[in-house]
Structures are given as structure tokens and as C-alpha cells.
N, C-alpha and C positions, 0 to 999 in steps of 0.2 A: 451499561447500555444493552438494550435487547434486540439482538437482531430477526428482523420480521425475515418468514420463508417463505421463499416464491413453491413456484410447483416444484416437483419435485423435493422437496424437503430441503432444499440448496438455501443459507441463510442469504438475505440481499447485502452485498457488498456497496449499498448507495451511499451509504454514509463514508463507509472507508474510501470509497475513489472521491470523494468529496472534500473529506482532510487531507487524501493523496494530493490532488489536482489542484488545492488552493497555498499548497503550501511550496508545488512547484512553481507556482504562479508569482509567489511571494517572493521565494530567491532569484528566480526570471526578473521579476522589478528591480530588485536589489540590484542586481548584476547590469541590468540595461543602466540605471543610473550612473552605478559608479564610472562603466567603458565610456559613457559617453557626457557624463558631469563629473563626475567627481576629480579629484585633485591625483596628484603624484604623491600620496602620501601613505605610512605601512598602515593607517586603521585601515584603511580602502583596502588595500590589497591582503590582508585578515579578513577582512567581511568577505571577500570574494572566494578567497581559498574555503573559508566555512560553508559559504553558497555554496561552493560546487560540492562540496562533503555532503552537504547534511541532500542535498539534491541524492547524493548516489547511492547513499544507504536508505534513502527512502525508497528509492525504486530497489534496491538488494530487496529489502523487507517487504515491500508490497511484491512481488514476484515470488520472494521465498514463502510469504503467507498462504499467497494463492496456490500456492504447490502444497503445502502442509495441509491446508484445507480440501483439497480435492482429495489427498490420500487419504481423509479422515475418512469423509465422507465416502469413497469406495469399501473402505474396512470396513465401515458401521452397514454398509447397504451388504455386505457382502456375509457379515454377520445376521444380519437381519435374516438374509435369504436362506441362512443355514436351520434359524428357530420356524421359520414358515414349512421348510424341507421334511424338518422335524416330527413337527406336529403329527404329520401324515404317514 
């Protein structure tokens, strides 16, 4: 997938807060069902421990992304501004 750049040369993260936000939305479902349908039984309460897992490394990895990304992106800008410095 290619991600398209706004100003600044910053690539757009729409797609990624998209798969972020639908997939917290999805174990959100999950989890509202089971507290308030689902039975006393261990598949239930599996499904719920994984919701709440795969929920907190999503937000680890979307946050540790956007950190990794930002450093990138000051290196390469910072690099850049050493070949412009250069030039002259």
C-alpha cells in the first residue's frame, strides 16, 4: 500500500487510524456482547481476555509507530537540510 503525503512530506496515516479505529470498534462489540449476553462460560471469557490483548498492543504499536515515524522523518528532514547547507 502507498501512502499518499500531505504538506509537508508527512505520509497520511488515514488508512492506518482506519484499521486502528475499526478494529478497536470490533473488540468494543465483542466485549459489549459477551458483559452483557453472553453466558458464564471459558470460550467467553478467552474471547474477552484476547479483546482486551489484541486492543492494547494495537494501541502499543499504533503509538510506538507514530513515535518511529516522527523520528524518521526528523532524521530524513534533518539530513536533507545538511545536502541543501551543502550545496552552498
Amino acid at each position: 500500500m502507498v501512502n499518499k503525503k500531505i504538506d509537508g512530506g508527512k505520509p497520511s496515516w488515514k488508512m492506518r487510524r482506519r484499521a486502528v479505529f475499526g478494529t478497536l470498534v470490533f473488540c468494543a462489540v465483542i466485549i459489549t456482547y459477551i458483559v452483557f449476553i453472553g453466558e458464564e462460560k471459558a470460550v467467553y471469557e478467552t474471547a474477552t481476555f484476547s479483546a482486551f490483548g489484541l486492543m492494547g498492543a494495537i494501541i502499543a504499536s499504533y503509538i510506538g509507530g507514530a513515535v518511529w515515524d516522527d523520528y524518521n522523518m526528523k532524521r530524513v528532514s534533518a539530513q536533507e537540510q545538511e545536502v541543501i547547507e551543502g550545496d552552498h
